[in-house]
C-alpha positions in Angstrom: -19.0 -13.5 -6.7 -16.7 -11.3 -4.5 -14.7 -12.2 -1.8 -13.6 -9.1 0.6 -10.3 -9.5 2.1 -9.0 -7.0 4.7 -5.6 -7.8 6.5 -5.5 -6.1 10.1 -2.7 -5.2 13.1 -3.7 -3.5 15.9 -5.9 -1.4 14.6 -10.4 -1.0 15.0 -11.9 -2.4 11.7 -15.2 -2.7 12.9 -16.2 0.8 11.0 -15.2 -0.5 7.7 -16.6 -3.7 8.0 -19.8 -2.4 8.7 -19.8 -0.4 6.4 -18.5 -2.8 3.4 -21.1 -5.3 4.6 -23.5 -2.5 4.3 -22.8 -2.1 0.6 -22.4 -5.6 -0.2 -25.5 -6.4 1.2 -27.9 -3.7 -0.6 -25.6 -5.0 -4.0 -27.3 -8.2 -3.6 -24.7 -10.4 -4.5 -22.9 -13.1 -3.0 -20.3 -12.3 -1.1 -17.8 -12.9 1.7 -15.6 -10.6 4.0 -12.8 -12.2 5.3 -10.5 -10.1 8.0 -7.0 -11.9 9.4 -5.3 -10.4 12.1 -1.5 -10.7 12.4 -1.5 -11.3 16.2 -2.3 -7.8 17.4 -2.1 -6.6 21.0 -4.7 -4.5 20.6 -8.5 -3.9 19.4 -9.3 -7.6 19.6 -12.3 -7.3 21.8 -13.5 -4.9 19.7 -13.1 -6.6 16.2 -14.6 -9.9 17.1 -18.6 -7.8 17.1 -17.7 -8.7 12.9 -18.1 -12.4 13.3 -21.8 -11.2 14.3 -22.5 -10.1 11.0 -23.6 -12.8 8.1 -21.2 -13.8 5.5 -18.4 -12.1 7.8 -15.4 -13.6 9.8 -12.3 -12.2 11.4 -10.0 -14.4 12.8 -6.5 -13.9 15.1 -3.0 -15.6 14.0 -1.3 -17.3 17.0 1.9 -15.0 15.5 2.6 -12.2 13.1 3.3 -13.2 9.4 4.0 -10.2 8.1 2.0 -7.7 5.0 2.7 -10.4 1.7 2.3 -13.8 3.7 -1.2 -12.5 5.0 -2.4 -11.0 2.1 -1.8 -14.5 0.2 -3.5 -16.4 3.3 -6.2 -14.5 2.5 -6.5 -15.0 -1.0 -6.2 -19.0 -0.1 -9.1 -18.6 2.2 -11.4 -16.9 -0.3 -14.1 -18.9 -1.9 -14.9 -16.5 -5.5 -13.5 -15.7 -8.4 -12.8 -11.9 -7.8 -10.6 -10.7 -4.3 -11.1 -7.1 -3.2 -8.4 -6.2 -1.0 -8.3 -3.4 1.3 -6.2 -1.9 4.2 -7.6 -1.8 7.6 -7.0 2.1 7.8 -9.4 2.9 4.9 -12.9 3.8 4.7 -14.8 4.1 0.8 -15.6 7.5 0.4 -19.5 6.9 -1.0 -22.1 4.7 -0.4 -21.9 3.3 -4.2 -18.4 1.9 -3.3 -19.2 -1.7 -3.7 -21.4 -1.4 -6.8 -18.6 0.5 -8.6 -16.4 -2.6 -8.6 -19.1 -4.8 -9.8 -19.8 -2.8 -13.1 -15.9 -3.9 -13.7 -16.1 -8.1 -12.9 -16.0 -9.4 -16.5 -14.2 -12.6 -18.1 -11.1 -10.6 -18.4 -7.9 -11.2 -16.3 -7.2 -8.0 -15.0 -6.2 -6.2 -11.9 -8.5 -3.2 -10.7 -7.5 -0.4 -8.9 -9.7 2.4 -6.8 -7.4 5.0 -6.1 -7.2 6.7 -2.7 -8.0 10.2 -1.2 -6.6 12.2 1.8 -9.2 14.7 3.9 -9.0 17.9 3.1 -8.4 19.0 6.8 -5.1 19.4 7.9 -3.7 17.0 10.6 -2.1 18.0 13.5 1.6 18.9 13.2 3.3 15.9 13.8 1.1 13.9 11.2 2.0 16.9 8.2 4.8 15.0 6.4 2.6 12.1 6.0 -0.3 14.0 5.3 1.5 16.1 2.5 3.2 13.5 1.0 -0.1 11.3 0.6 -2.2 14.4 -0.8 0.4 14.8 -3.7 2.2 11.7 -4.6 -1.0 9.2 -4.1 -4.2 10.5 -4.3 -3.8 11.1 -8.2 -6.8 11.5 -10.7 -8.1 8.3 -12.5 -6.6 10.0 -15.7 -2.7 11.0 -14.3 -2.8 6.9 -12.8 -3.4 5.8 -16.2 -0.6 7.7 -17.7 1.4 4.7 -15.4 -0.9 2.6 -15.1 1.8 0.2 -12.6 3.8 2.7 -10.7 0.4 4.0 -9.7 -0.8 1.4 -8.4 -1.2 1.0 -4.1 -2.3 -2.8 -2.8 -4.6 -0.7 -0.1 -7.9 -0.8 -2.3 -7.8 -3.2 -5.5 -10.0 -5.9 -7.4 -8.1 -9.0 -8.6 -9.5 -12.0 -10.3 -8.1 -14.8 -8.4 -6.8 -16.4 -11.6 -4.6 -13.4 -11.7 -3.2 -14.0 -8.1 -2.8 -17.5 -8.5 0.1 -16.2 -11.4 1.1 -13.5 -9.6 0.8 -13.5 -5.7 3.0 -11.5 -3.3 6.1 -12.4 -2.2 6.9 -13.8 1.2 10.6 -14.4 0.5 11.4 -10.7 0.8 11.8 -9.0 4.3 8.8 -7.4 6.0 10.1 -4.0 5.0 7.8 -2.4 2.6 7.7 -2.8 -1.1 5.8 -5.5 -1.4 3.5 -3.5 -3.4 6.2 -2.4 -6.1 7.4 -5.9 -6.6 3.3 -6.7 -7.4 3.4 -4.0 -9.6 6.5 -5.1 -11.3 5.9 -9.0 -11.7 2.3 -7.7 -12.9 3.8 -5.3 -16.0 6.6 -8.7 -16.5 3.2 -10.8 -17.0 1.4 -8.3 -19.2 -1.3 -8.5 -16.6 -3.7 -5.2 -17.2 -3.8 -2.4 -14.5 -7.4 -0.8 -14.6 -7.4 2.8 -13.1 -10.9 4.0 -11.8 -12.7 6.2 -10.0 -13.5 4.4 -6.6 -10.9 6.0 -3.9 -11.0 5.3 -0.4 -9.9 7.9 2.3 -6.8 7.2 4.3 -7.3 7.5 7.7 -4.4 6.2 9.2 -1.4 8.9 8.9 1.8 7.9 11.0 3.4 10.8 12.8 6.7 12.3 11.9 9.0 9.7 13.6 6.7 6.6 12.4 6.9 7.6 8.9 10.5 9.0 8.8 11.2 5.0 10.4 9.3 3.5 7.9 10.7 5.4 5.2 14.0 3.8 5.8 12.6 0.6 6.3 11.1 1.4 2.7 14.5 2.2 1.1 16.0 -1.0 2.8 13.5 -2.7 1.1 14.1 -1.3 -2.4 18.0 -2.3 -2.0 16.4 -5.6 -1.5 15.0 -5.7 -4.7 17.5 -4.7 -6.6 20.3 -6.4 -5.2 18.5 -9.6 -5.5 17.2 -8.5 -9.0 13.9 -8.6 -8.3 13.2 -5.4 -9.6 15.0 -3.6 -12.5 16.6 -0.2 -10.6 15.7 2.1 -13.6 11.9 0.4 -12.7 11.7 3.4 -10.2 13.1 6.9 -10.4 14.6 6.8 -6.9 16.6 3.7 -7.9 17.2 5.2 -11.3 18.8 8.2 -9.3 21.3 6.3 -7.5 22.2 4.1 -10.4 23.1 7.0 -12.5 24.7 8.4 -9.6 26.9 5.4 -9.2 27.7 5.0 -12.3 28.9 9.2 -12.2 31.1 7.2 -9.1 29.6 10.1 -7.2 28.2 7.5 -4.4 30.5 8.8 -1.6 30.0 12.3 -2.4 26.4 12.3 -2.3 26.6 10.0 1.2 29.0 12.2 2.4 26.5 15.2 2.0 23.7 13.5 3.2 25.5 12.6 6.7 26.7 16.0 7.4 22.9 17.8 6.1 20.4 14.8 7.2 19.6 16.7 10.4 18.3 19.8 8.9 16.8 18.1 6.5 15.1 16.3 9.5 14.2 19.9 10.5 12.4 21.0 7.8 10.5 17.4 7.2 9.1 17.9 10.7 8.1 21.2 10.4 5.3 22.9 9.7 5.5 23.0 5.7 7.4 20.2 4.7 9.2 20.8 0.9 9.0 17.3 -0.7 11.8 18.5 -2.6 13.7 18.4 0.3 12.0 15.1 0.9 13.5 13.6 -2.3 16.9 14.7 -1.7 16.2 13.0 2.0 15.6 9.6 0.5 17.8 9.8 -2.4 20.8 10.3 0.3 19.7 7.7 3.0 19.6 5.3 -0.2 23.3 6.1 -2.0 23.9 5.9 2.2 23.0 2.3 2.3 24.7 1.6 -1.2 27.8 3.0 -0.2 28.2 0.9 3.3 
């Protein structure tokens, strides 16, 4: 019935396993959970103990593949019709996790998604941004994600019939950036595929610090250049990239770069701070992007 698919690098999985099996088992359904490892340096040892538990396997790549060539080797691996993917940082919130999903397996070809929460507790200093950002842009009620039901959607905790990926896997020809997740979105809406929002988050648990985040956040808008550039994604597909568009078009590209070199350092400061504005957040990103357009 369900085949549970958990992509891992460097990081301790064991708790979520456990604790997936748990559920799956007291479900009383068939089932499978299948955890690949991109060649991690780390928390090997540890991660193994799951090939212990029945209907379980985790297995190491001789060299890292990267986030969308993974998550289709998993989905190649898996044995039944309906893939749950989740991120190794994650844990499901209650104990009726598992059971929630089943009530949505039907005939239809559809894609399923959770949601995701952030703990109430704030994190220590460095881990803010991150924090912030995550409590207000992506842990959204099941009733705001269905306003936008694609530009919602994370790949860290979602059902998929495996029909559905078959049409519409992720893409390995794109760097290992990020964005791998909006291009799913996007050739999901080109294929009419359905987005189902429910209630079924899982907490994040894995926040990058200030420096990790501000790193991959470039990396991110990199990525989305990517996209566009190679028209793989419409720019007006998100408001970011609709930004810049109308910004180039205004032929205001060097002005707005030119601001954004001479400002980007206190806007550093006040990301890494204490109370990060996300306004000033957006106005971050927005430059470092019209920065990379205008190179």
């Amino acid at each position: 019935m369900l085949s549970i698919l958990i992509p891992t690098y460097n990081y301790k999985i064991l708790p979520l396993v456990s604790e997936i099996h748990k559920q799956a088992s007291s479900a009383k359904i068939e089932f499978e959970i299948i955890c690949i490892d991109d060649a991690s340096p780390s928390f090997v040892t540890e991660n193994e103990i799951i090939n212990s538990l029945i209907n379980s396997r985790y297995e190491v790549l001789d060299s890292n593949i990267g986030r969308s060539k993974i998550r289709n080797l998993l989905a190649k691996k898996a044995r039944y019709d309906w893939l749950l993917f989740l991120d190794a940082d994650v844990l499901p919130i209650n104990k009726y996790y598992i059971s929630e999903y089943i009530k949505h397996i039907d005939i239809e070809e559809k894609v399923v998604y959770g949601g995701i929460l952030y703990q109430k507790e704030e994190p220590e200093k460095s881990k803010i941004l991150r924090w912030t950002y995550g409590k207000s842009r992506e842990a959204l009620t099941c009733e705001i994600r269905n306003k936008n039901p694609y530009l919602s959607f994370l790949t860290l905790n979602f059902l998929i019939r495996k029909s559905v990926f078959e049409k519409v896997a992720f893409n390995e020809t794109i760097p290992n950036l990020r964005h791998e997740d909006t291009l799913f979105s996007y050739n999901l809406m080109q294929k009419k595929i359905k987005i189902e929002h429910i209630n079924n988050p899982v907490y994040h648990l894995g926040l990058d610090n200030f420096n990790i985040a501000i790193k991959k956040e470039h990396e991110a808008l990199l990525a989305l250049k990517h996209l566009i550039d190679h028209q793989l994604i419409e720019a007006d597909y998100l408001r970011i990239s609709k930004l810049m568009s109308k910004i180039k078009d205004f032929k205001l590209l060097f002005a707005i770069s030119f601001f954004f070199k001479k400002a980007q350092l206190s806007l550093l400061k006040n990301l890494s701070g204490k109370s990060p504005s996300l306004f000033i957040y957006d106005l971050y990103r927005l430059g470092y992007l019209c920065n990379l357009e205008n190179k």
